[in-house]
N, C-alpha and C positions, 0 to 999 in steps of 0.2 A: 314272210319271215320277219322276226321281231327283230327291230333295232334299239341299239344302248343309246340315250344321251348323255353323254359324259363331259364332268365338270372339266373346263380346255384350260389350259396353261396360255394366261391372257401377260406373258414375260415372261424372260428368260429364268429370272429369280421368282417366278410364283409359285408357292409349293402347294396353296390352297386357296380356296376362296368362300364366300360366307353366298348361299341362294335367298337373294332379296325378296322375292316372291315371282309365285308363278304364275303367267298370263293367262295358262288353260286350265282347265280342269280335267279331272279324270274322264275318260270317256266322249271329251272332247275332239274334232276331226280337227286335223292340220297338215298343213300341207308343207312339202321341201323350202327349207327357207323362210319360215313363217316364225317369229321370234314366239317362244314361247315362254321365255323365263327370264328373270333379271339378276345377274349377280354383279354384288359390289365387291371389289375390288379395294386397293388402298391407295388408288389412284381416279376412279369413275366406277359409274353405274352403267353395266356392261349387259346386252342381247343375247341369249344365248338363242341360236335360229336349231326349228327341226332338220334332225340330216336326210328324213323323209318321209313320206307321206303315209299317213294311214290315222290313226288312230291313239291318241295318248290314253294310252293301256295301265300304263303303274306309274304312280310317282313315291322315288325310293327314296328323295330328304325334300324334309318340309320347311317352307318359307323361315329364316333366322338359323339355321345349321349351314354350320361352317363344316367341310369337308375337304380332302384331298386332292389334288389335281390326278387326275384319271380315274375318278369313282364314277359309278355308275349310279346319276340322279333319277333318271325317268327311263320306261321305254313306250317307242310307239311300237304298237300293231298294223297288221292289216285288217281291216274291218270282218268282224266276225272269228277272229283269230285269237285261239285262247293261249293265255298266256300263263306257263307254268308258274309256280310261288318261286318270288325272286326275295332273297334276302335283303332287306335294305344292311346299306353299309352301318357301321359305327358313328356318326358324324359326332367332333366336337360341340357341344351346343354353345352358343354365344349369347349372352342375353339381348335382346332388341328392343328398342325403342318403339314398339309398334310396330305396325305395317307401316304401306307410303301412307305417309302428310299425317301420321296418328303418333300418339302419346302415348307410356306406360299406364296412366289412369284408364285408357278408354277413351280418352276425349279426342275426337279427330281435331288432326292440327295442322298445319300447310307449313311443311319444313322439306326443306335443302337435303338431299341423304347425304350431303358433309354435315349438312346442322346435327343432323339424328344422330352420328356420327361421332361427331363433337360429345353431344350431350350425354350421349351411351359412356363414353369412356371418362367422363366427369362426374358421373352423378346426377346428371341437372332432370326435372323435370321440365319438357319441352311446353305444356301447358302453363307451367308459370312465366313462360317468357314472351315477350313480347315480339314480336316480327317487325321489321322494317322493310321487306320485301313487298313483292306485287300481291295485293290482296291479304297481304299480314302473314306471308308466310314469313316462317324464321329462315333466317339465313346465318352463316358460321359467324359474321360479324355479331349478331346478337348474341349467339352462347357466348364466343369472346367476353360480351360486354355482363353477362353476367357471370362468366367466371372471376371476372375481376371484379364482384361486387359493384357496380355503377349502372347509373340508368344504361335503358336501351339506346345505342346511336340513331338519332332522328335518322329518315329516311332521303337518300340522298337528293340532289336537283339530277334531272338529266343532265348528263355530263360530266356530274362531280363524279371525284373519287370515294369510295366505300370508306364509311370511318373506319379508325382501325381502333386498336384496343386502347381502355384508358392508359394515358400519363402513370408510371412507376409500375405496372401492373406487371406479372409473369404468366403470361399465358402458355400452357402446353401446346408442344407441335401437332395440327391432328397430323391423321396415316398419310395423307398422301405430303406431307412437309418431312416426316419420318424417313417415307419412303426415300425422298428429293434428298433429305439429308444423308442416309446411306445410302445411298449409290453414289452421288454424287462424291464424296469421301472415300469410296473404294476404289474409285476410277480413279481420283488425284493420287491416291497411293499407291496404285497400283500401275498402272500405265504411263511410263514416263512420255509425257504430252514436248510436243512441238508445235509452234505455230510459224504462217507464214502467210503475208499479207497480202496485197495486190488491187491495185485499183483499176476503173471498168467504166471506156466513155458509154453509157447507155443513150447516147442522144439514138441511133438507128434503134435500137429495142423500143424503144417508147413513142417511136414514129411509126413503128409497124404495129404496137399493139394499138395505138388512137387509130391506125385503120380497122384493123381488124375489130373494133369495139365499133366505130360508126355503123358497119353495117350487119353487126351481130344483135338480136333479143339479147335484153339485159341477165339470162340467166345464164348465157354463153357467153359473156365478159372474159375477157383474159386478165387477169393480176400481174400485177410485176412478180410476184411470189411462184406464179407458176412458170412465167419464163425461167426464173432463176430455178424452179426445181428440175422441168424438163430440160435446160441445158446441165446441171447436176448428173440427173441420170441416164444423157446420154455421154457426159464424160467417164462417168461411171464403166461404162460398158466398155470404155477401150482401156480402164486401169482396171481391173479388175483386185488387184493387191489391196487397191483402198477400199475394196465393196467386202474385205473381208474380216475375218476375228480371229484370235489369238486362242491357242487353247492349250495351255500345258504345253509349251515349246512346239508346237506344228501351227497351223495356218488353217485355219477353213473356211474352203474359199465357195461361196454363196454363190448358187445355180440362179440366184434372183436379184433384180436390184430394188428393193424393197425400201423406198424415201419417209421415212418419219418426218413430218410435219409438223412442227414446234406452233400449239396453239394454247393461248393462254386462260385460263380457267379463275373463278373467285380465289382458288387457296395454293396455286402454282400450272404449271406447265405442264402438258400431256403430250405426247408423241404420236399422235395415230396414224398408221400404217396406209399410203399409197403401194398399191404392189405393182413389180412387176412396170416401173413409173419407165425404163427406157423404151417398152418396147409400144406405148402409149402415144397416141397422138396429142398435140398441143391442147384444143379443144376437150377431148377426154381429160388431161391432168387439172385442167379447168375445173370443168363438172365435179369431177371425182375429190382434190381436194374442196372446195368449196360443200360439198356433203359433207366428207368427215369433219370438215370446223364443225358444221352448224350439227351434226351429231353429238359432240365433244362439248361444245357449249350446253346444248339441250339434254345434257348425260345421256343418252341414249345410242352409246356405240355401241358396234353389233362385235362378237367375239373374232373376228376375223380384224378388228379394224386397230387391236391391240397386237405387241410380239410379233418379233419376224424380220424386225428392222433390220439393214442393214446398212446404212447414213441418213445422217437426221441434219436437216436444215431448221436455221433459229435464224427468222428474219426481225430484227426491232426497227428497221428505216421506218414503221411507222410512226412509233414513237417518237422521230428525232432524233433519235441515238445515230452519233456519225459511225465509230464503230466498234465492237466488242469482243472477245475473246470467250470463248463458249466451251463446257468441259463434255469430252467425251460422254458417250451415253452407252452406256457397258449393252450385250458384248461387242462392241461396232468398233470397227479403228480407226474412224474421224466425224468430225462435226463440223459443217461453215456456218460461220456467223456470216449475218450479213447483216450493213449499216442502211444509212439512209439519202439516198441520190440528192445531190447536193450540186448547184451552178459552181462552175470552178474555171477559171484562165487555162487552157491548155495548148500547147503545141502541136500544131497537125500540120502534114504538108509545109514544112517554113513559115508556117503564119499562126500568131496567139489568137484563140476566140475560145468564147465560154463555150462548157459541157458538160452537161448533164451528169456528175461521175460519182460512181457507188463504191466503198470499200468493202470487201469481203477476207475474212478470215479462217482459213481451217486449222482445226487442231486434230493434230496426226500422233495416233499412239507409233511410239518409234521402235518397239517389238516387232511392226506389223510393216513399215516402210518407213523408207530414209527420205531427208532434205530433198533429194533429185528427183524423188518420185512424184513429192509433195507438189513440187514446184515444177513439172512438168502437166501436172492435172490443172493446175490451177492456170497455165498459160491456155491448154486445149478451152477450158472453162471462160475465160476470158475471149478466147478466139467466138466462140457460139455466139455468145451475149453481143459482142459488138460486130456479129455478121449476123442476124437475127433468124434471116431467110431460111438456114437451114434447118431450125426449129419448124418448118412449117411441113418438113416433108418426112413420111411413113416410117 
């Protein structure tokens, strides 16, 4: 029996999405779970995985058409299984900068699909630009720099920061700064935001994770990132008011605790989806985020790793940042910021000594819960963190 592959709703606000190209071919075998197609988004360059095995039988929009979220792009077969005349849908057509890493001339060119991106919505031929990237691929700082008519930004030293755009220049937002920028601005207007602070001696959390890292393979490291996410969602689990969203005056309150993951990308911040992060062991939230950065970075998140969130953790302690205040991420009804563990004189048992101490910030849309609730979560949240041990069990 044939199955639909259909374009997924990669956000709550996604109404469509553009198919980058496709990994198979017609008549191609694939199997459950085998990515076979890439759509970009206005946020990343997103997987879309077969829902099963057989046969890629029709494909119904072709690489550069933009279509609606629930059309029906491709179907698999089962091998030898004929497949009736399927209509292909209507799709918007968009024009494209080529396929990957190619140019409107023909000329293949090693670009960023923000750079292609960039250049699509500007005009630019990506052939006439120069790359500063690895191997001379263009990257969005280059289009930057010839939108704003100036040479190309030399390429940076390890370590430095990406040039940015020339002195007096006006460069357009791309999609995914657009994106950042509306939502970001619907949430402050929309959600009247409260925050409430709290500091966190982590000297026991970073005593247990240097053990647990001694005697762990380095791909089974724990983060400080994942303690703070696993103590996250198992506080989560006992408020459940904060795991949920707002909808037209009722509440809907999430069967899942699904932790967006604040990672940082060349032209803004991405959210991608840990699911299901309370009922997870330590170890696993490990593994599991540590793939979706390094998907997120390498664009190659799979459609499952987008949408669905239901609180999103934004850590900067690595930065330096002591601590910061972070805006809702629509439709969720809180965000913690978290700062950067810092030696501080503190008061324990009658006696001052330094400790290790992190500030953390949530901001609570106040439609969804009150002051009491806020500050109830965030004690359980602070209890975890500096009793570490019970992060450790099922």
């Amino acid at each position: 029996m044939s199955t639909d592959v259909i374009m997924p709703a990669l956000g709550f606000d996604m109404t469509e999405g553009m198919l980058a190209r496709w990994l198979k071919n017609e008549g191609d075998p694939v199997e459950k779970g085998q990515a076979i197609a890439e759509i970009e988004t206005e946020k990343a360059t997103v997987e879309i995985e077969a829902a099963a095995s057989g046969v890629l039988a029709r494909i119904l929009v072709q690489a550069g058409e933009t279509v609606r979220v629930g059309t029906s792009i491709a179907v698999i077969a089962a091998a030898g299984e004929e497949v009736t005349s399927v209509a292909p849908p209507a799709p918007a057509p968009v024009p494209e900068v080529g396929g990957e890493d190619a140019a409107p001339p023909g000329t293949r060119v090693r670009s960023s699909p923000v750079a292609r991106k960039k250049a699509e919505e500007t005009g630019l031929d990506l052939s006439r630009i120069k790359g500063t990237g690895p191997g001379g691929r263009v990257l969005e700082r280059d289009v930057q720099a010839a939108v704003a008519g100036g040479p190309a930004p030399a390429s940076p030293a390890p370590h430095e920061a990406p040039a940015g755009p020339a002195p007096g220049a006006t460069v357009p937002l791309n999609k995914m700064r657009r994106t950042i920028a509306r939502r970001m601005t619907g949430s402050k207007a929309t959600a009247p935001h409260f925050y409430i602070t709290v500091e966190i001696i982590m000297d026991d959390a970073m005593k247990m994770r240097e053990q647990l890292n001694a005697v762990a393979p380095e791909p089974d490291r724990v983060s400080v990132n994942d303690l703070i996410v696993a103590a996250a969602a198992r506080t989560l689990a006992r408020f459940p008011t904060l795991n949920a969203s707002y909808r037209e005056g009722s509440l809907e309150m999430h069967s899942q605790v699904n932790i967006g993951i604040a990672v940082a990308l060349e032209d803004g911040l991405i959210p991608p989806v840990l699911r299901d992060a309370d009922k997870k062991p330590l170890k696993r939230i490990a593994a599991e985020s540590r793939a979706l950065a390094e998907r997120a970075r390498a664009n190659k998140l799979r459609s499952d790793d987008l949408g669905g969130g239901t609180f999103t953790v934004s850590n900067l302690g690595m930065l330096d940042v002591d601590e910061f205040i972070a805006i809702i991420n629509p439709p969720e009804a809180a965000i913690l910021a978290v700062g950067a563990l810092r030696p501080r004189p503190v008061a324990l048992a009658g006696e001052v000594r330094i400790a290790s101490v992190m500030k953390t910030t949530l901001s609570v849309d106040h439609r969804v819960a009150d002051g009491e609730q806020a500050g109830r979560f965030l004690q359980e949240f602070k209890k975890l963190l500096e009793n570490p041990v019970a992060l450790l069990t099922d």
